[in-house]
N, C-alpha and C positions, 0 to 999 in steps of 0.2 A: 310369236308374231305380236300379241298384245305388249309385250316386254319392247319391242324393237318402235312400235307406234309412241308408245311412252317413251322413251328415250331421245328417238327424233323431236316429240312435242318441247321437250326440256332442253334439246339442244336451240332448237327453231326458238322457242322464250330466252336462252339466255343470249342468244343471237340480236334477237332484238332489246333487249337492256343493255347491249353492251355496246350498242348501234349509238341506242339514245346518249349512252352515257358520254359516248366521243362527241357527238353533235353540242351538249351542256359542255363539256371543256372546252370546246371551241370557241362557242357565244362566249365563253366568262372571255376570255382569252383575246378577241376580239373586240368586246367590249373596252375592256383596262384600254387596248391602245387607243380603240375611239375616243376615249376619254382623253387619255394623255396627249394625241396630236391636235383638239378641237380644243383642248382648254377647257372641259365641262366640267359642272359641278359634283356630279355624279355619274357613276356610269350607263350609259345608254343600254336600253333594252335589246339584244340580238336575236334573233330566231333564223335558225336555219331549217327551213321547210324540207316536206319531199322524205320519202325513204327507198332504199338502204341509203344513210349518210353516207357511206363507208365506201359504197359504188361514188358519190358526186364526188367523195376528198380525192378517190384515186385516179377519176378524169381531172382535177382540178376544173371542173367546170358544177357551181352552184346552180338548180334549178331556181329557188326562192327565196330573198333572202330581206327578211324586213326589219329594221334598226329603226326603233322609237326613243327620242330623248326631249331633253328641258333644257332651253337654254336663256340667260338672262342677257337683257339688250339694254342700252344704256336710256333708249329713247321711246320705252315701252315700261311703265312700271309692271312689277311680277314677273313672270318667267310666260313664254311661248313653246307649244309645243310642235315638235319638228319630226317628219317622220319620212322616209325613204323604202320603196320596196324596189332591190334590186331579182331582175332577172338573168339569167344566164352570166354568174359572175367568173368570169373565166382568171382564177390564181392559182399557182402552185401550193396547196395546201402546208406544204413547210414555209413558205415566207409569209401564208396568212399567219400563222401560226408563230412566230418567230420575230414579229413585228415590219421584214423588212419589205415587205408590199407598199408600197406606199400607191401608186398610180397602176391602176386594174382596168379591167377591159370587161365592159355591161353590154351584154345584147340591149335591154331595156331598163329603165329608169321610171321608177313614179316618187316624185319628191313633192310633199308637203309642209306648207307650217300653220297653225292654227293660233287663233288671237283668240282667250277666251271670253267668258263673259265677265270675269273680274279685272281681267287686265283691260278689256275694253271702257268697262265704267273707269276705272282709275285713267286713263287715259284721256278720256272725254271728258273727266272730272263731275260725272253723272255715277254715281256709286249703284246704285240701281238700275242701270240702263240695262236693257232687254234687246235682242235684234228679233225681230219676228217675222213671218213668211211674209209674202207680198199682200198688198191688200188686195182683200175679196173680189175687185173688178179688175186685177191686173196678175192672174196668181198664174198668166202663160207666158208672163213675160222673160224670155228666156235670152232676151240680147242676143249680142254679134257687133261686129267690128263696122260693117256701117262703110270699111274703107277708111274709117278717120285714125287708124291705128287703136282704137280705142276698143277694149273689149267689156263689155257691159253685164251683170249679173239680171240689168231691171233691178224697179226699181220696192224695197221693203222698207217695212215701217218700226222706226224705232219708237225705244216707250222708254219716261224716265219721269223723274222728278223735282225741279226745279226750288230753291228755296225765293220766296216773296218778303219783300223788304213790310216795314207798317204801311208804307205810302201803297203800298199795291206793286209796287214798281219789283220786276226779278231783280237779283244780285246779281251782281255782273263779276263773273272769274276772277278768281282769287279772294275776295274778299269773305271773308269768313264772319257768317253770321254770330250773332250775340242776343243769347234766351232762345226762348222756347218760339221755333221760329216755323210758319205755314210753310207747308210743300205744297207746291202746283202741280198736278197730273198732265206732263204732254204728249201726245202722239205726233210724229211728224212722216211725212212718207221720204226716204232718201234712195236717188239714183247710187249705188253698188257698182262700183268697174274699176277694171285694173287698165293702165294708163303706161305701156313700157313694164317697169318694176315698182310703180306704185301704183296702192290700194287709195281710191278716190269714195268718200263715203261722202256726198252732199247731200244734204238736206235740202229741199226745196217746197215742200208747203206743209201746212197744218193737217192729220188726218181728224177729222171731226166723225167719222164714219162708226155709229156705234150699235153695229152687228157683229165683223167678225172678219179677220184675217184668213188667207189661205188656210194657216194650222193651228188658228190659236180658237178656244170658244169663244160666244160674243162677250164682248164687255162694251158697259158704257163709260164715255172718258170726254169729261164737260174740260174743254177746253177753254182755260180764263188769263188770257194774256193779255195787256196793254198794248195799244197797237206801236206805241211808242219801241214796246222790245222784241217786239216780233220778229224783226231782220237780226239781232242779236241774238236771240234761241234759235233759230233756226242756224246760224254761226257757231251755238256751241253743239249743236249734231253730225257739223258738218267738219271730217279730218281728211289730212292726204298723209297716208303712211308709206316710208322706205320698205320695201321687202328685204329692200340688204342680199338679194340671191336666193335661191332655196337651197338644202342641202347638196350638198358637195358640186356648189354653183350650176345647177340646172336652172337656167330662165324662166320665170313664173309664165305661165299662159291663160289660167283661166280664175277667178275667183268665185267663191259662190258665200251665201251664209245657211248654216244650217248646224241645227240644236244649240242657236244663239250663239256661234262662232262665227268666226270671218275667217275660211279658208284658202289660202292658197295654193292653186299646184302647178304644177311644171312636170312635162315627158320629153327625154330625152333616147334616143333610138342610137345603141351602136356606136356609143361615145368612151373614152378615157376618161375617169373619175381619179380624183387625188383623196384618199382617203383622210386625209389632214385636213379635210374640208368640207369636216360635217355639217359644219357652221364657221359664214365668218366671222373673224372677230371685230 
């Protein structure tokens, strides 16, 4: 009996190594083509959730299926991170496998992309810019649409550093200081909403408020602008970004920022996805 429990134990383990092993052929496999129909630089990360694999390949129906990748945009310095988690992916496991899947059938759909914090400051052309929770008397602000079409994060404060000329007066964009030049400390508080398929990041007043953010400790931040360029920093906090679609064109719905990203996502229920369209180009 003890012989026959050991046996079953070593069958039941190699059962499941060899479970795993098919689910890792699959990701690589899946991957490659992701890569090849979306034009990316690298291969996208695949995970196929759930066990036995082996039960989900022979329904052709996926319980979980999450693909993370990088992709570079022409209107975004550095790479954005883009991330999809399919549910119920209903394919015949030989044409995932084989490349010729192209258009698949998803119970549900959770499609993301994220702007990080470097690609944000390079974008802003604030190299140091920070997104931070909401300020401390506004950290419930959870927006809504209002009816204006308009879906709103509320509104958080950004922090960054500005270079000052000798006159006192900030640089004005593009121009590239010369010597050893003062940086100004600003906080600003900016309204966060997605707008259709664009990210609306304005800026609209000074935060002077030196306690504390929803999630940040207090810090003090002596605000010393010219009132002459006030409307002009406040200008350069303030962008409207293309989403361009989410992964495999599911329409953005909601934005939020958080761990200094600006995220977007989009849910799609019970749709046909083209898998060539993990990103547009």
């Amino acid at each position: 009996m003890r012989k026959l429990i050991i046996g079953l134990l070593c069958l039941a383990g190699l059962a499941v190594v060899i479970d795993f092993g098919a689910a890792a052929y699959s990701e690589y496999h899946v991957s490659r083509q992701l890569r090849a129909g979306a034009e990316l630089s690298a291969d996208p990360e695949v995970t196929f959730h759930g066990f036995p694999f082996f039960a989900q390949a022979t329904a052709g129906r996926y319980d979980d299926v999450t693909i993370r990748a990088r992709s570079m945009r022409p209107d975004i310095p550095g790479e954005i991170a883009l991330e999809a988690t399919l549910s119920g992916l209903h394919v015949p496991t030989s044409r995932l496998l084989d490349g010729s899947a192209r258009s698949v059938v998803v119970e549900s759909i959770d499609a993301k992309m994220a702007i990080e914090p470097t690609e944000l400051g390079r974008l802003f052309g604030i190299p140091d810019l920070q997104v931070l929770g909401p300020p401390a008397d506004k950290s419930d602000g959870t927006g809504g649409s209002g009816g204006s079409g308009v879906t709103t994060s509320g509104v958080h404060v950004l922090k960054g550093t500005l270079p000052i000329a000798p006159n006192g007066r900030i640089y004005p964009p593009g121009v590239t200081p010369v010597g050893n030049v003062t940086r100004v400390p600003v906080q600003v508080e900016a309204d966060l909403s997605l707008d259709g398929d664009k990210i609306r990041i304005e800026a609209t007043r000074f935060y002077n408020d030196a306690t504390t953010t929803a999630d940040t400790p207090a810090t003090s931040t002596k605000i010393d602008i010219a009132e002459a360029d006030r409307a002009a920093v406040l200008a350069r906090f303030s962008r409207t970004i293309d989403t361009k679609e989410l992964p495999f064109g599911i329409a953005p719905t909601h934005v939020e920022a958080k761990g200094g990203q600006i995220i977007v996502e989009g849910i799609g229920r019970n749709v046909t996805i083209d898998l060539d369209r993990l990103r547009q180009p």
